[in-house]
C-alpha positions in Angstrom: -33.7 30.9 30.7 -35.6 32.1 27.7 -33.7 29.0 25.5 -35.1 26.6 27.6 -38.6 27.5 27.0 -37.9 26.5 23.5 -38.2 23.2 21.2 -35.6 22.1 19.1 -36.7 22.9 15.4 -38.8 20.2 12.9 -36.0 18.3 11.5 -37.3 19.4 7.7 -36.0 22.5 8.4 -32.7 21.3 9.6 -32.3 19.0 6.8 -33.1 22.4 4.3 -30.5 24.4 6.5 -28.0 22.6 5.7 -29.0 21.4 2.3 -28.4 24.2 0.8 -24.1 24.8 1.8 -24.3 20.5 1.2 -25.4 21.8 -2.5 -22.2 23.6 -2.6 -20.6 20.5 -1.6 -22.3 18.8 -4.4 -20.8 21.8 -7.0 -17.6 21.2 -5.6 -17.2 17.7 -5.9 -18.3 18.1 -9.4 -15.6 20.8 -10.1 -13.3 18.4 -8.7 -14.1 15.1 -10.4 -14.5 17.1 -14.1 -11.1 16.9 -15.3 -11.2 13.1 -15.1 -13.8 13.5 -18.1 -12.7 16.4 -20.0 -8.7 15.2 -19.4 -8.0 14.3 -23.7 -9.7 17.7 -24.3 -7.6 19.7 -22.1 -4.1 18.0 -23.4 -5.2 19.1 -27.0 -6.6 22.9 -25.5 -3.4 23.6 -23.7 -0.8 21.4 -25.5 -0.4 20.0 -22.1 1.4 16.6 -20.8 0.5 14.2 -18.3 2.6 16.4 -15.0 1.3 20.0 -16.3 -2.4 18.4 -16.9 -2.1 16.9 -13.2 -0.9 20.5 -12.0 -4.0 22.2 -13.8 -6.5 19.5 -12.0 -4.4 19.6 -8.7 -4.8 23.4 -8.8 -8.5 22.9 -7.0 -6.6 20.9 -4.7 -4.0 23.5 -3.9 -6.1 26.4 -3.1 -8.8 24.0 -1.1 -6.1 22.5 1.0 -4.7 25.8 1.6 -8.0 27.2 2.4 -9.6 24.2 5.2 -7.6 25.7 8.5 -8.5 30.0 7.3 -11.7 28.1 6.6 -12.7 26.7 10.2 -11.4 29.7 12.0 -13.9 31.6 9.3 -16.6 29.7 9.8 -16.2 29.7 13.7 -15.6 33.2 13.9 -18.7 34.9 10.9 -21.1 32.0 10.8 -21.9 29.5 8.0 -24.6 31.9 6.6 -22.3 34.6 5.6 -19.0 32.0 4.6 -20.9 29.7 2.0 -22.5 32.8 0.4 -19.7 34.3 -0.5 -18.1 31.4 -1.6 -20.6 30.3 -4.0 -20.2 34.1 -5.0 -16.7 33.1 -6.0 -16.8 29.6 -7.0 -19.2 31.2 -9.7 -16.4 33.5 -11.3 -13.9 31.0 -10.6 -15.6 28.3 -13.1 -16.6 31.0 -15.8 -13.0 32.1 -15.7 -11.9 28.4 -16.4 -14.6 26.9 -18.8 -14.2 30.3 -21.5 -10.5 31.4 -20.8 -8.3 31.1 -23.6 -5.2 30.7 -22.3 -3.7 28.5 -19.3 -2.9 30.9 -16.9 -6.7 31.9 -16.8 -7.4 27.7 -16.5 -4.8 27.7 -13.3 -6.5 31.1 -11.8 -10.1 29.5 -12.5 -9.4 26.3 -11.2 -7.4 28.1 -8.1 -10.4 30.0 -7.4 -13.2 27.1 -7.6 -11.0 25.0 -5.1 -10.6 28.4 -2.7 -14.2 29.0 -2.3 -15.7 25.5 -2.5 -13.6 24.2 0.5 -15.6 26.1 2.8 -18.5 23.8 2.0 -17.5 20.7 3.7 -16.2 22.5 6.9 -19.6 24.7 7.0 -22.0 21.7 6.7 -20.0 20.1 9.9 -20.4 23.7 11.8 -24.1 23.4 10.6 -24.6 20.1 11.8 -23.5 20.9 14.9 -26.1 23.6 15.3 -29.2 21.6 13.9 -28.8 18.3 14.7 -28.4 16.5 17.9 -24.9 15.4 18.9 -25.3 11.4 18.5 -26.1 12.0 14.9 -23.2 14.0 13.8 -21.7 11.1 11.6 -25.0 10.1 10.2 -25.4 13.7 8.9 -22.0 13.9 7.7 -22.4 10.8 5.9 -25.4 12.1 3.9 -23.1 15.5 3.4 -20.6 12.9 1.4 -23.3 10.9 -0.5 -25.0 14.2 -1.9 -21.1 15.5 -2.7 -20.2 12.8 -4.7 -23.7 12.8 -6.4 -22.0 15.7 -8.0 -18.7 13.5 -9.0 -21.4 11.2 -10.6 -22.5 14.0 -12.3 -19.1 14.8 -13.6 -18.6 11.7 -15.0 -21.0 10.1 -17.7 -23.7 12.7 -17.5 -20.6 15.2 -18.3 -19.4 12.8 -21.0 -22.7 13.3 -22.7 -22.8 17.0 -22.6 -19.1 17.1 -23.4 -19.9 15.5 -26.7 -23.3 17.5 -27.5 -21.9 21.1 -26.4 -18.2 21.0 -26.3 -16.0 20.8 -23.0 -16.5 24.5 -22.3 -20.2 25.1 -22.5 -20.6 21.7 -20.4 -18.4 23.3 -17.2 -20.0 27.3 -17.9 -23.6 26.2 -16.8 -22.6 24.9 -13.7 -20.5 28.5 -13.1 -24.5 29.8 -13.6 -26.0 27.1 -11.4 -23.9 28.2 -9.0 -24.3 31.7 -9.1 -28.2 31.0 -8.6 -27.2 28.9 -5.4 -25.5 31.3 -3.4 -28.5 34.2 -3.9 -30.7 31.6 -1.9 -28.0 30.5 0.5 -28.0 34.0 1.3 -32.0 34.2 1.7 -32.7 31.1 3.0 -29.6 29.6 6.0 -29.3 31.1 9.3 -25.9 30.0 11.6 -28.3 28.5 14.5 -31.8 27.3 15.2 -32.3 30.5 17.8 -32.3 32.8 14.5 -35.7 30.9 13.8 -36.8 31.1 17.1 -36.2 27.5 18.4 -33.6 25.8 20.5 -30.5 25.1 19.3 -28.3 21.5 19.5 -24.8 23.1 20.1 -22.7 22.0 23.3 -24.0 24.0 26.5 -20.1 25.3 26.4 -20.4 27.2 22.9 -23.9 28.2 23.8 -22.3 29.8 27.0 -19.5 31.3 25.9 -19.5 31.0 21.8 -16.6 29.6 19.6 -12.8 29.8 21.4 -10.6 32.5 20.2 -8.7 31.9 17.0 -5.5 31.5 18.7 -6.9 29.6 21.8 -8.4 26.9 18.9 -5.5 27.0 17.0 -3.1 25.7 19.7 -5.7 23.3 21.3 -6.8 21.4 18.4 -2.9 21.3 17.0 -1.7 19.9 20.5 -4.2 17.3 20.9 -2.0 13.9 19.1 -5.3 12.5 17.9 -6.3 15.2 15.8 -3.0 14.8 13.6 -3.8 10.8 13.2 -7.0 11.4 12.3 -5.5 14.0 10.1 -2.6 11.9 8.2 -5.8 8.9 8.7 -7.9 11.1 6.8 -6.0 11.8 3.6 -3.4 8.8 3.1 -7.0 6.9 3.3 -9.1 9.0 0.9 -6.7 10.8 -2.1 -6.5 7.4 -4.2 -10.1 7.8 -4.6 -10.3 11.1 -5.6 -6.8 10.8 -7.8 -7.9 7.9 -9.4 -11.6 8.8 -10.0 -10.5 12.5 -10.5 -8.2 12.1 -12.9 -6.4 9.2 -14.0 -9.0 6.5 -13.8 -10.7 7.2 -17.0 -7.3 7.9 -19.2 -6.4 4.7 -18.0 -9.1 2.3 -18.9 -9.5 3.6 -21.9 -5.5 3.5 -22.7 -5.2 -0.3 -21.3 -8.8 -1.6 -21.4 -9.2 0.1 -25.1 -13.0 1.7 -22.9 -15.1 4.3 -24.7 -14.6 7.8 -22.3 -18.2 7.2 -21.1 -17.8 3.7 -20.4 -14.5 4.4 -18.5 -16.8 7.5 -17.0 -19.1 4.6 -15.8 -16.4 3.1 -14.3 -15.3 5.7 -12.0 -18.7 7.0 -11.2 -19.3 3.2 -9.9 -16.5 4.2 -7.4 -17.8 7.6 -6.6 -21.2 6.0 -6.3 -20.1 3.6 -3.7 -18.2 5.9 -2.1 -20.9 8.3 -1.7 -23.9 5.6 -0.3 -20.8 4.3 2.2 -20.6 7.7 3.8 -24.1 7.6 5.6 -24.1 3.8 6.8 -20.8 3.9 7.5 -21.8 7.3 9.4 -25.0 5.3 11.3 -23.3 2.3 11.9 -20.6 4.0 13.8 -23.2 6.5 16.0 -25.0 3.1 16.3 -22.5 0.7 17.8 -21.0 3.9 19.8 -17.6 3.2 18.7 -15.2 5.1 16.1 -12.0 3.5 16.1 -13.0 -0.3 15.2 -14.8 0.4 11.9 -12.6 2.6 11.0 -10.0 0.4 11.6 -11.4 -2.3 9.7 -12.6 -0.5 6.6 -9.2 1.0 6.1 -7.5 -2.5 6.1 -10.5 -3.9 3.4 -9.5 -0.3 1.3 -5.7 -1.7 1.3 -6.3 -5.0 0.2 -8.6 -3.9 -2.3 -6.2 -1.4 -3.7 -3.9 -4.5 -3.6 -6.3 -6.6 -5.7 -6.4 -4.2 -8.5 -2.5 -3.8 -8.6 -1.5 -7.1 -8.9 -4.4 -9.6 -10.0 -5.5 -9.0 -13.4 -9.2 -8.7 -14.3 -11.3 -8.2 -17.1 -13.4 -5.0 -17.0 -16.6 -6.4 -15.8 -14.9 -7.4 -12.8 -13.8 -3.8 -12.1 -17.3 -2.9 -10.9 -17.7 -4.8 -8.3 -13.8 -3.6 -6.7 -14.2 -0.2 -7.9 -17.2 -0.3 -6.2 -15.7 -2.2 -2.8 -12.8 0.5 -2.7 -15.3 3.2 -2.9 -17.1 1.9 0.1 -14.6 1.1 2.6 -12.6 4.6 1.7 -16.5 6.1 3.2 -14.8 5.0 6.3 -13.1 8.4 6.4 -16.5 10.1 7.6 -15.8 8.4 11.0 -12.6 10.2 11.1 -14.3 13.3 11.6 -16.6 12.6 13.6 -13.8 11.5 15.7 -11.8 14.7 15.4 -14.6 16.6 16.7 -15.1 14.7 20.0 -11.4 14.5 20.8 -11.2 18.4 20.9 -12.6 21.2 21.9 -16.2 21.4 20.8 -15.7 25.5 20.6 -13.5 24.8 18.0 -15.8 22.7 15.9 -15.2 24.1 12.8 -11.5 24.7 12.5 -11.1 20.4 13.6 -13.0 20.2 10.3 -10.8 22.3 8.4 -7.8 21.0 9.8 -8.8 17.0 8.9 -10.2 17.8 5.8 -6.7 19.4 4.8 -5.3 16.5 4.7 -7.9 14.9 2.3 -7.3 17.6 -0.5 -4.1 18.2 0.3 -2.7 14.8 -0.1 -4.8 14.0 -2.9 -3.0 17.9 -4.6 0.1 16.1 -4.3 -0.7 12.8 -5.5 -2.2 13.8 -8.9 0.9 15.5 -10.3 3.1 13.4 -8.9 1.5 10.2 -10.8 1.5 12.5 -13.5 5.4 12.9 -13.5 5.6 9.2 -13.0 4.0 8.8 -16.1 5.6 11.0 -17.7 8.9 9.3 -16.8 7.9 5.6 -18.8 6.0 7.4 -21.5 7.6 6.0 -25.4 6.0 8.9 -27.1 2.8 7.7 -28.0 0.3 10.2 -29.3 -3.3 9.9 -30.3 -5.1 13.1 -31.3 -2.8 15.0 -29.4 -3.0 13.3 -26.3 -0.8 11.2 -24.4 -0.6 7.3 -24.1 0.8 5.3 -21.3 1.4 1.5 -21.1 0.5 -0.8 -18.5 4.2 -0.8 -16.8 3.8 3.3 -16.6 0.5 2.8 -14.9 1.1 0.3 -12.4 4.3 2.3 -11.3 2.3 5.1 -10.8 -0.7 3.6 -9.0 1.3 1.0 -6.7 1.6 5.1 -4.5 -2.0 4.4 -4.0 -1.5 1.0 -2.2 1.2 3.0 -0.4 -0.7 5.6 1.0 -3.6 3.3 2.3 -1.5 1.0 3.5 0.0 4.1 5.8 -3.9 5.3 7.0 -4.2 2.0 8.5 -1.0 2.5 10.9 -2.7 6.0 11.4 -5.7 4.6 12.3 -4.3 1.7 14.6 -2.8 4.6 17.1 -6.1 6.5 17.6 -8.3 6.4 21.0 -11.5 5.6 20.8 -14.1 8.1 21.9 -17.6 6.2 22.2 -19.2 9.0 20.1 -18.8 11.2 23.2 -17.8 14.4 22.6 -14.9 15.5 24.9 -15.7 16.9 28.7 -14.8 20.5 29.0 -13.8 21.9 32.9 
């Protein structure tokens, strides 16, 4: 009874809540977009090839696919507050450990590390969202949690291009190890798990109010027998990883290699994507709680991100004209944030944050396997061309590596064509 004498909190306060894990977001995204940049330096570092540098970058994507389903039952089970705290603890040591190691082992521990702790971000800004914000705005909110993440991939691209060339490679990644150091001391001092910890009503379902988040094995087998979850799952990441492999990694080695690009201008490039990528996630987010439905525009974006990814394959363009597809495969691949939204309201809402977890697996998990396997690819039609150490691949070892992105998005959309639609309502629980 006392709850309902209540008022929901000023949305300001919400909004700095959750900014603070979506900062950790923001770190992450930067930690996983940085190789793309700093690729030519690591090969002559580490004496690496194209598969061991994809391994090394894919090593993030290892740990933080491993950690999303320990990462929901975490977050459901010790609270947001807690979770992001120590992660950003641990992301800190993690990114010191890979910017001034001096051998490759300590690259693949840091790297392991900064992919373990940052992929509780993501899952703790849903759980957050949950809390703070009404239900009908869920993908709206989510949306703004993916444009200010990939504000940090813009950040790893020519703004770390700059400070690669002014302060070296290693110096450039250390100060965001001390940024984000800084950031979980206030995380800790600043977010509370619910709106009741500040003394006003909170915006979680009436069945996790009543009886808090289900059991770790009780969520476990609900959200893993529900058939939509596992769509939305494969949906999820066949959709997404071509993004993040291309503008994580591969995209900037090759338009420099074929379009003969300055790094920063090829940095450009890929930040374009990330750039559209990120302002798609919020109207993407509204125009789906807007129009009630989930299904349909995500339906329709993932076709338009397949024929796009089609475009680039096989109709050739000069650079200028990358911007504008870059830029149109960015958007439509926001259509992922609907996805989530639609995992949460197919299952149980008491297991909230482990349908998170389990979705956003897929994202960083196919995207972990993607990047070394391009690089192997590569590998396989490189004629041993070197240029200050570094590998170069032609045009016929590209396009055999990137026609797997066409693959993949042409696989979300049968994913997505076998999903229910929900209406934005979240699931009715007896």
């Amino acid at each position: 009874m006392e709850q309902t004498a209540k008022s929901y909190g000023p949305f300001w306060l919400a909004w700095l809540i959750w900014g603070f894990v979506a900062a950790l977001y923001c770190i992450g995204y930067f930690q996983r977009m940085a190789p793309a940049v700093i690729a030519d330096d690591l090969m002559r570092d580490f004496d690496l090839g194209g598969a061991l540098l994809g391994n090394l970058s894919a090593m993030y994507f290892y740990s933080y696919a491993a950690m999303q389903i320990p990462t929901g039952l975490l977050v459901d089970q010790i609270g947001a507050r807690k979770l992001a705290s120590i992660a950003c603890l641990t992301a800190a040591v993690g990114i010191l450990i890979f910017s001034f190691g001096g051998s490759l082992w300590l690259a693949y521990i840091g790297r392991f590390l900064v992919g373990a702790s940052v992929a509780v971000a993501w899952v703790t800004c849903m759980k957050l969202a949950g809390h703070w914000f009404p239900a009908n705005r869920f993908a709206t909110v989510t949306g703004v949690a993916l444009l200010l993440g990939n504000f940090g991939g813009i950040l790893a691209g020519v703004p770390l291009a700059l400070g690669v060339e002014l302060f070296g490679w290693r110096l450039a990644m250390g100060v965001s190890g001390f940024l984000t150091l800084a950031l979980g001391v206030a995380t800790w001092a600043v977010v509370r798990d619910d709106p009741a910890d500040y003394g006003y009503k909170s915006y979680a379902h009436s069945v996790v109010q009543d009886n808090g988040s289900l059991p770790a094995g009780a969520a476990l087998k609900t959200v893993l027998s529900q058939k939509d979850t596992w769509l939305l799952f494969f949906a999820g990441g066949l959709s997404t990883a071509p993004v993040l492999v291309f503008a994580g990694l591969w995209g900037v080695p090759y338009l420099t290699q074929i379009y003969d690009l300055e790094t920063s201008q090829a940095a450009l490039l890929t930040s374009t994507m990330l750039l559209s990528f990120a302002f798609s996630g919020p109207i993407v987010g509204m125009l789906s709680d807007r129009l009630g439905r989930r299904k349909l525009p995500y339906l329709i974006l993932s076709i338009g991100t397949a024929l796009f990814w089609a475009i680039f394959l096989f109709v050739p363009l000069p650079h200028i004209m990358l911007f504008p597809l870059l830029a149109a495969i960015g958007f439509t691949s926001g259509a992922l944030i609907i996805g989530f939204a639609a995992a949460r309201e197919v299952n149980h809402p008491g297991a909230a944050g482990l349908v998170g977890g389990v979705v956003n697996m897929s994202v960083l998990g196919v995207a972990a396997i993607m990047q070394p396997v391009l690089g192997k690819i590569l590998d396989s039609h490189w004629q041993g061309t070197l240029v200050e150490g570094a590998r170069v691949y032609n045009q016929a070892a590209y396009f055999s590596a990137f026609v797997w992105l066409l693959v993949s998005t042409a696989l979300a959309v049968v994913m997505v064509f076998f999903t229910r639609e929900t209406y934005c309502r979240i699931r009715e629980i007896e």
